[in-house]
C-alpha positions as CSV (number, residue, x, y, z in Angstrom):
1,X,-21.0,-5.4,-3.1
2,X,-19.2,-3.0,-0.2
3,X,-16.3,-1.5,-0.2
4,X,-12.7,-3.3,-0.6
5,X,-9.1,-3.4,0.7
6,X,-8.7,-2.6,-3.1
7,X,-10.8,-0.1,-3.1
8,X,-9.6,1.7,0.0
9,X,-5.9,1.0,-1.7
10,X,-7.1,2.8,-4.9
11,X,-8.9,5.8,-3.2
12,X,-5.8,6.8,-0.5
13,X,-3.2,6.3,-3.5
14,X,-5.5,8.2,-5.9
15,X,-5.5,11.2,-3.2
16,X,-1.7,11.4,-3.2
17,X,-0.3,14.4,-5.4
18,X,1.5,13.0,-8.9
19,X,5.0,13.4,-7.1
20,X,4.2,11.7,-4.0
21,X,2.8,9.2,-6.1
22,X,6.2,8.9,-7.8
23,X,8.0,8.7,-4.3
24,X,5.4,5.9,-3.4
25,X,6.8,3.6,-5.8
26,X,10.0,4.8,-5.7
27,X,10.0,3.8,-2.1
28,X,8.1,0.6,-3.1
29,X,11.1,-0.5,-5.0
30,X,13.3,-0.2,-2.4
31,X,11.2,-1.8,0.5
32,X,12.7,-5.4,1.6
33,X,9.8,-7.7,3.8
34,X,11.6,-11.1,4.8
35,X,10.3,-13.7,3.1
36,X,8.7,-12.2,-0.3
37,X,10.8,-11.2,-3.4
38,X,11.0,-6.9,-3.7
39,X,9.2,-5.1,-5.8
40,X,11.0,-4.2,-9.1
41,X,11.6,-0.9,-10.5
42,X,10.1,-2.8,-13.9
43,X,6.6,-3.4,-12.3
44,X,6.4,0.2,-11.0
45,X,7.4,1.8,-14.1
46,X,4.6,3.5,-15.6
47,X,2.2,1.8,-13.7
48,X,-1.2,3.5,-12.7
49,X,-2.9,3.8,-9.1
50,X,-4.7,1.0,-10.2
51,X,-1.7,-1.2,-11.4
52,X,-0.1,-0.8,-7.7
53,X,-3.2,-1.6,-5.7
54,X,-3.2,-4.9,-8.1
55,X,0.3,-5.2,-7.3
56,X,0.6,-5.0,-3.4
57,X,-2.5,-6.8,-3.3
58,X,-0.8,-9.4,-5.1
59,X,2.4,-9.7,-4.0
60,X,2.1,-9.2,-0.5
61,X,-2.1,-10.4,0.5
62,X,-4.5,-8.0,1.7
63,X,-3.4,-7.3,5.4
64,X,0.3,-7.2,4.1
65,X,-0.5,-5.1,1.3
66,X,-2.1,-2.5,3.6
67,X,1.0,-2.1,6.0
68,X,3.4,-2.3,3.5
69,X,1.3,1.2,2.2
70,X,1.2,2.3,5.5
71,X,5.0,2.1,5.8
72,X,5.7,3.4,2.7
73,X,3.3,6.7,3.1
74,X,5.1,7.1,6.7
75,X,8.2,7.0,5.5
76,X,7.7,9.3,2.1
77,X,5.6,11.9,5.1
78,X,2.4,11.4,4.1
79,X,1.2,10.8,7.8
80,X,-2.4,12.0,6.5
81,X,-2.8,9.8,3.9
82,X,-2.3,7.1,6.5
83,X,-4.8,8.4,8.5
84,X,-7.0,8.2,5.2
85,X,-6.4,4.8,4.3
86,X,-6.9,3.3,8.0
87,X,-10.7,5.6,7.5
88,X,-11.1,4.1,4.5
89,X,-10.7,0.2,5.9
90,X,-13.2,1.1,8.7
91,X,-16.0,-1.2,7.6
92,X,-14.2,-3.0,4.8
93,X,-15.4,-6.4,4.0
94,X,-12.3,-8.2,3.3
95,X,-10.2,-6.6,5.7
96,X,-9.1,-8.3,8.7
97,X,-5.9,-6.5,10.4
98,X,-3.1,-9.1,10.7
99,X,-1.9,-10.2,13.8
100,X,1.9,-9.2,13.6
101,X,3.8,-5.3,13.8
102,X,4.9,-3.0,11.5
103,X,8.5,-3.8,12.6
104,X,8.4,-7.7,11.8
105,X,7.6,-7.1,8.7
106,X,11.3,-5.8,7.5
């Protein structure tokens, strides 16, 4: 089996430094997409690498999941771990890049 969204998830959070890791999901908690119910400080709490690639994954679907990540890293500065994770979905299997912007998500 090739690489997944998960995977590439797992890899860029697993890269971040333990406090940018930290802002990640405290950033998580506090990001609003229309439509889906927030993340709560409760499901982050604790919670591995692992646990939040499950979790975005989950809550938002693949192609949601990934720009959700991708906002979140902007916004905490972690402009290079962007750049990793959109390397890391080149040649993804279960990947497709949705259709709408960054912007109409929030």
């Amino acid at each position: 089996m090739g690489k997944t969204t998960w995977d590439a998830l797992v890899l860029t959070l697993g890269n971040l430094p333990p406090e940018k890791f930290i802002m990640f999901k405290g950033k998580l908690n506090n990001f609003n997409v229309p439509g889906i119910n927030r993340v709560t400080r409760s499901e982050l709490e604790g919670k591995s690498v692992i646990d939040v690639a499950d979790l975005l994954i989950r809550r938002y679907t693949k192609a949601k999941g990934i720009q959700v990540t991708l906002m979140v890293l902007a916004e905490i500065g972690e402009r290079e771990a962007c750049e990793e994770l959109r390397e890391a979905l080149k040649g993804v299997e279960d990947y497709n890049e949705p259709m709408e912007t960054a912007d109409s998500m929030r």
